[in-house]
C-alpha positions in Angstrom: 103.2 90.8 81.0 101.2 91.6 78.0 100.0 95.3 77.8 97.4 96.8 75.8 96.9 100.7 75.6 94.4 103.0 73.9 93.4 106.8 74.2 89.5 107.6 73.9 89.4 110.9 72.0 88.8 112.8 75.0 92.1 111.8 76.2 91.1 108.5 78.6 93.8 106.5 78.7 92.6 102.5 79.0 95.5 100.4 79.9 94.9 96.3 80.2 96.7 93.2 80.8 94.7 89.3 80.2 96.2 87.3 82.9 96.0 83.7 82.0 94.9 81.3 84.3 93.7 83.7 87.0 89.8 84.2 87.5 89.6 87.4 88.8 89.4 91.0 87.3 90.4 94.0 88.7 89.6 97.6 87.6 90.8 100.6 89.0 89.9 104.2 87.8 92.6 106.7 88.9 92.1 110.3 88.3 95.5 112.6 88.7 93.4 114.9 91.5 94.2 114.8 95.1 95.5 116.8 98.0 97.5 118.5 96.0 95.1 120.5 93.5 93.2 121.9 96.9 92.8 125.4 98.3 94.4 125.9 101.6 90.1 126.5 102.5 89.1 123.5 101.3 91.7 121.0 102.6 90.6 117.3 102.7 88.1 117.8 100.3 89.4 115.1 98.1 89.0 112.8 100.4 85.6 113.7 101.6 84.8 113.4 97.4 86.2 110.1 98.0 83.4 108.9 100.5 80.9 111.0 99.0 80.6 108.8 95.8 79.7 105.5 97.5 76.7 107.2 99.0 74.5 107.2 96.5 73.2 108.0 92.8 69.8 108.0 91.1 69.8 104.3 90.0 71.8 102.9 93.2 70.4 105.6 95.8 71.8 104.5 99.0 75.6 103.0 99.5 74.1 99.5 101.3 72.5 98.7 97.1 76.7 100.2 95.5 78.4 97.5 98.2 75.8 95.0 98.2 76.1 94.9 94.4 79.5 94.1 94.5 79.0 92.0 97.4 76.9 89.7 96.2 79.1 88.2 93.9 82.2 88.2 96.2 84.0 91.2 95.2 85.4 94.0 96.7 84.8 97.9 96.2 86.9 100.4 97.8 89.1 103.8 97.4 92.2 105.8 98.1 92.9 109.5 97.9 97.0 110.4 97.7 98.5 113.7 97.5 98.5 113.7 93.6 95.6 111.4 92.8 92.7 109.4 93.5 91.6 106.0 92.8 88.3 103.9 92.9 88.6 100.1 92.5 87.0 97.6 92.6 87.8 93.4 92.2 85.7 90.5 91.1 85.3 87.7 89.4 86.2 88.1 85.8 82.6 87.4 84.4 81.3 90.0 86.6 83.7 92.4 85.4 80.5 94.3 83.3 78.8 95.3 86.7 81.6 95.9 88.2 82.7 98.5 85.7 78.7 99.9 85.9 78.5 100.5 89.7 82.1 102.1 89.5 81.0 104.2 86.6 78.1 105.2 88.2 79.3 105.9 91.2 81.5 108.9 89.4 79.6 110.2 86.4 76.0 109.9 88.4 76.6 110.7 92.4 73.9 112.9 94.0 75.8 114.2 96.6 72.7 114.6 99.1 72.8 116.7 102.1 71.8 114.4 104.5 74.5 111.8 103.5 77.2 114.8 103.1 76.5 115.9 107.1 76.7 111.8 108.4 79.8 111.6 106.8 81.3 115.0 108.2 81.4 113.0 111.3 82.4 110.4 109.7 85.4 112.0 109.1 85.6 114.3 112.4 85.9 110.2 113.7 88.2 109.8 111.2 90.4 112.6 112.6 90.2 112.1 116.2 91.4 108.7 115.6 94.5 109.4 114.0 95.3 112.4 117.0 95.0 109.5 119.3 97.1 107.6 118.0 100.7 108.5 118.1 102.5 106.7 115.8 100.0 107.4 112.5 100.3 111.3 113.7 104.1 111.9 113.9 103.7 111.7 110.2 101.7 114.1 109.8 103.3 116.4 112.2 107.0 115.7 110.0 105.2 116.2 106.7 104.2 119.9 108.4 106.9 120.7 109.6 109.6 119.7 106.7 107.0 121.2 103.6 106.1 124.4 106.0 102.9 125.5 105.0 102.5 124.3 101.1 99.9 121.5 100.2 102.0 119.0 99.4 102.5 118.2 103.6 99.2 119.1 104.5 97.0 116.2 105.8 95.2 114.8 103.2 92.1 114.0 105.7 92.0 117.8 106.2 91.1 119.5 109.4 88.1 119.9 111.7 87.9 123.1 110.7 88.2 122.6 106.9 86.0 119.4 107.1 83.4 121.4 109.4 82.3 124.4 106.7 82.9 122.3 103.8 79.4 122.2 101.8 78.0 120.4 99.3 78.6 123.0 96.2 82.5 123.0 97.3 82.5 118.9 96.6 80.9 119.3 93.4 83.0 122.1 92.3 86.4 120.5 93.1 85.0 117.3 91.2 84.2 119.7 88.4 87.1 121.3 88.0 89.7 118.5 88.8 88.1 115.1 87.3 89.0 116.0 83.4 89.5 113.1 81.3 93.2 114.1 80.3 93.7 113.1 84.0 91.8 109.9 83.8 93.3 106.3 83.4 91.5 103.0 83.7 93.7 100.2 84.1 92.2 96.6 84.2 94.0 93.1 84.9 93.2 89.6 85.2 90.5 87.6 83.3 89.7 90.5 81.2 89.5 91.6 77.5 91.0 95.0 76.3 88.4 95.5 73.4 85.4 95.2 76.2 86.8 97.1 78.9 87.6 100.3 76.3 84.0 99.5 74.8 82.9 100.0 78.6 84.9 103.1 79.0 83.6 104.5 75.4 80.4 104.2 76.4 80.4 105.8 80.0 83.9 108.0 80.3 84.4 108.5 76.8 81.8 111.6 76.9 83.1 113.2 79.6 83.8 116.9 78.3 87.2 118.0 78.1 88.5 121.5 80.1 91.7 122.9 81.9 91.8 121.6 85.1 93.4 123.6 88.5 97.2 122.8 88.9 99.0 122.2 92.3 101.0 125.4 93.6 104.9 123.9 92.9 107.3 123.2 95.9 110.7 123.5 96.1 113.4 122.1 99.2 114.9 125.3 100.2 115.8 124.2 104.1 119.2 125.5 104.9 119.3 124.6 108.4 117.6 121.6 111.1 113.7 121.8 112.0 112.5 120.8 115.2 109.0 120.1 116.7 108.1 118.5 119.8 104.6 117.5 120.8 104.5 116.7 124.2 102.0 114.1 125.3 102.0 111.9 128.5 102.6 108.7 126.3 104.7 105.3 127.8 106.0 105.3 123.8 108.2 108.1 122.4 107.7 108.6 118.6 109.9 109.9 116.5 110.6 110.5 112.3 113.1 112.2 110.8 113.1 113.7 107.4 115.5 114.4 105.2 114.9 115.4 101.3 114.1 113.2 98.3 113.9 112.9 94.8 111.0 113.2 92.2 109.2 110.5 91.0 110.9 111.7 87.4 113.9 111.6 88.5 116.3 109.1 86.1 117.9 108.2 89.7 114.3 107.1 91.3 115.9 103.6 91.3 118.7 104.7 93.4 116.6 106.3 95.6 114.5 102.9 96.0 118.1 101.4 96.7 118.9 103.6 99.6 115.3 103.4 101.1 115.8 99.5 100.5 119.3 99.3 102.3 117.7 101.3 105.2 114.5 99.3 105.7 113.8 96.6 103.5 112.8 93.5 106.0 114.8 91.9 108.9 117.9 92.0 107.2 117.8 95.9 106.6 120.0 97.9 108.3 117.6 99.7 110.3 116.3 96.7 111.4 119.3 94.8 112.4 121.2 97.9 114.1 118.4 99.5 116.1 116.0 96.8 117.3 118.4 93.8 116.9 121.8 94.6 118.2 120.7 97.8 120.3 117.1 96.9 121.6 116.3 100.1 121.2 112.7 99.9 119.0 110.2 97.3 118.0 109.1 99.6 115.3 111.6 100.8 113.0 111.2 101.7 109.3 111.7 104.3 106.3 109.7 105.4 103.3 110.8 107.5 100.2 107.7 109.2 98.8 108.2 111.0 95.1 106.0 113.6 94.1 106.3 115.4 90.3 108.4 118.3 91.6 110.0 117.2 94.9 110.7 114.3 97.4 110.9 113.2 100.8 112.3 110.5 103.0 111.2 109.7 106.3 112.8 107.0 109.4 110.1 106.0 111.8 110.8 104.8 115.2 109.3 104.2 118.7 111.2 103.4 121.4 110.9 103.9 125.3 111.4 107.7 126.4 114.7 107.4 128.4 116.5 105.7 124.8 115.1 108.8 123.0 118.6 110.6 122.4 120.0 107.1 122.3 118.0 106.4 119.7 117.8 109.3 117.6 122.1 108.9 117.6 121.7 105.8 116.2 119.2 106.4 113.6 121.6 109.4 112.1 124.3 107.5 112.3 123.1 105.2 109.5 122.0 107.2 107.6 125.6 109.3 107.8 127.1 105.5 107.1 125.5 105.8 103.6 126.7 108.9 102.4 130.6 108.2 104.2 130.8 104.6 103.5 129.9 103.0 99.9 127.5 99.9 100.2 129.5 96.7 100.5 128.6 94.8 96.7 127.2 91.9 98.2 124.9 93.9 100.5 123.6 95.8 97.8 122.8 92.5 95.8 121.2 91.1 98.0 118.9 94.1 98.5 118.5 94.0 94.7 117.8 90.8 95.2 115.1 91.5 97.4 113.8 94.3 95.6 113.1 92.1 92.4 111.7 89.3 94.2 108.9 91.0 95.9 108.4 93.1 92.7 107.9 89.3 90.9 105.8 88.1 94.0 103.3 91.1 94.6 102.4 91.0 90.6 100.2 87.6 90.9 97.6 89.6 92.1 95.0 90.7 89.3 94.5 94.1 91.7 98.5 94.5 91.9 98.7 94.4 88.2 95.9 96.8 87.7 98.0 99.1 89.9 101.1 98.5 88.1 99.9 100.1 84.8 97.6 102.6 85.8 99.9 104.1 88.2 102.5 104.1 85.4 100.6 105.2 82.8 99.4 108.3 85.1 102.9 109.1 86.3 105.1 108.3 83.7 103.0 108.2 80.6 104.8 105.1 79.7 103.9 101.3 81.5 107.5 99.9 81.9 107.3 95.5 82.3 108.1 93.8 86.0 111.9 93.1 83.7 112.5 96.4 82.5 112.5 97.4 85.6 114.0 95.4 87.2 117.3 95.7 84.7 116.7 99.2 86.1 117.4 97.7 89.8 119.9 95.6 88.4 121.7 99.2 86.8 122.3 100.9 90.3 125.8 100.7 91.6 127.7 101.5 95.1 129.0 104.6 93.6 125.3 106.1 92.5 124.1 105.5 96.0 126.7 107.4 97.9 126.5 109.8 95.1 122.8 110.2 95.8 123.2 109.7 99.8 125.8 112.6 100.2 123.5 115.2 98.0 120.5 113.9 100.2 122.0 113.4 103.5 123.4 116.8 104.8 122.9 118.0 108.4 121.1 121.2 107.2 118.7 119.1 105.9 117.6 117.4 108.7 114.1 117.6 110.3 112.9 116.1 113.6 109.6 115.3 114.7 109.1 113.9 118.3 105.6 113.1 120.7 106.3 112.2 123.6 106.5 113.2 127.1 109.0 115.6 127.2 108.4 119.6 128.4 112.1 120.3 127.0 112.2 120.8 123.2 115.2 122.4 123.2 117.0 119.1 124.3 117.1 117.8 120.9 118.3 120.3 119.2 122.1 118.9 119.8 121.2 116.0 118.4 121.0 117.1 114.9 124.4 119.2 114.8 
């Protein structure tokens, strides 16, 4: 992978990579802002800033002209707000990569925020909202993230609330914008049939005057649980969902690649342990998974699983008891080369994608302020033994730890509370 790099001297970072013999280019513009950086009043309004730049500016007024310009040529325009940024991107084919990097541009520098577009989309996201209540398995996560963070911004939803979403106005959008999208937290990261020179020309002439400030920094979080958390929501549902959290690592963590390994042993395809043990052997779920999720300061890790009410406990038991086998029991070598293995081959297989690549070095570059090649790190995967992983697993992995979220149709909390002793 051939990387190219340069700081405007506002402090945009431009990051690029030519990919030979694809046609496409992708852009993405990431700002570090999201979540995070919000006042408990104002939750979600980084993601209603999200939506509320595709609706219009004084050359494109209306978002039917921002798609169809994108359209029109086959591409694709779209957006994602995280806990501790936000991206717009947008892919096309390489010789449109001009407009592409115009309507984008645009889109953030020149956005009129009208009223009339601000209230259709408070609904918008009110839908938004209602939809993910209603459906069980997207909202256990939000209920763990509550209920293992307690309060702070990093497990609040990043949707926001009725309430916080319902007295929103328009000067609170344009404020947050104001105050959070600086150029020392903006990186533009392009891939495919693309030319480093042009794109930072591009970004010179649009980004590059954006006026330089001190933007608001996210309240710091610390893991101080000392013992289990519960929290039961009890709906009349023919599906029990549950997650369970336990603590992670940061995203700067020198172990991040251990972390990976664990998550990877737990969940990573048919063959994962997860997998095999609880829907294959036990029957117990069709749905079984885990995620790791690094932020700057703290971590989190998370097993997902729905399963019929009456194999609840059963379930639960089982769940536990691998994750206890990892911090008792050190991963056999072959199983843990195989899941490097696995690890480096869908590393190798997702990067042929111009939008992938993109992704690659501008999330990098944003977290790390370093861009690391597909084979650096994957001698980094290659690094991690047995011994680091139970290491890691028996700091991680501690009853105490332990948080359990559960919907389903059960009136008795207090019945799994045994269950994490």
């Amino acid at each position: 992978m051939n990387i190219e790099r340069t700081t405007l001297d506002n402090g945009v970072r431009v990051v690029t990579s030519r990919m030979e013999h694809i046609r496409s280019a992708s852009l993405i513009i990431t700002f570090g802002a999201g979540a995070r950086h919000e006042i408990e009043d104002h939750a979600g309004v980084s993601h209603f800033l999200e939506h509320m730049v595709f609706k219009g500016t004084e050359k494109r007024p209306d978002p039917i002209t921002i798609t169809r310009e994108i359209e029109e040529v086959g591409g694709i325009l779209n957006a994602g707000t995280a806990r501790e940024n936000t991206n717009y991107w947008v892919k096309v084919p390489g010789t449109h990569l001009e407009r592409a990097f115009d309507v984008l541009a645009d889109m953030l520098l020149n956005s009129t925020f009208r009223q009339e577009e601000l209230e259709k989309e408070r609904w918008v996201i009110f839908e938004e909202i209602h939809g993910i209540h209603d459906t069980p398995d997207d909202y256990i996560h939000d209920v763990i993230d509550d209920l293992v963070w307690d309060g702070n911004a990093v497990g609040r939803p990043i949707i926001g609330s009725e309430e916080t979403i319902g007295r929103m106005t328009r000067d609170d959008v344009i404020a947050y914008m104001r105050e959070n999208y600086h150029p020392d937290r903006l990186v533009i990261s392009a891939a495919g049939q693309v030319d480093h020179d042009h794109v930072v020309e591009l970004t010179e002439r649009t980004f590059g005057q954006m006026p330089t400030g001190q933007p608001r920094q996210f309240d710091p979080c610390s893991i101080t649980q000392s013992s289990p958390k519960l929290k039961v929501l009890q709906r009349h549902t023919e599906e029990a969902h549950i997650c369970l959290g336990l603590p992670g690592i940061s995203y700067r963590d020198d172990r991040r690649q251990v972390q990976d390994s664990i998550d990877a042993v737990l969940s990573s395809g048919m063959s994962s342990r997860l997998f095999e043990e609880i829907r294959e052997r036990r029957g117990l779920a069709y749905a079984v998974f885990s995620y790791f999720r690094g932020y700057q300061d703290v971590g989190q890790g998370v097993v997902y699983a729905g399963t019929d009410p009456d194999k609840v406990d059963e379930t639960i038991t089982a769940v536990i008891r691998e994750l206890w086998k990892l911090r008792e029991d050190p991963v056999p070598e072959d199983e843990l080369r195989r899941t490097k293995e696995l690890r480096k081959g869908r590393i190798s297989m997702g990067l042929e994608d111009s939008r992938a690549v993109a992704g690659w070095l501008g999330s990098q570059e944003l977290l790390f302020e370093e861009i690391l090649t597909p084979d650096e790190v994957m001698a980094e995967i290659d690094a991690v033994t047995s011994d680091q992983v139970q290491e890691l697993a028996g700091e991680l992995l501690k009853p105490e730890r332990l948080s359990l979220a559960v919907i389903g149709p059960f009136p008795d909390p207090d019945r799994f509370r045994s269950l994490l002793e």
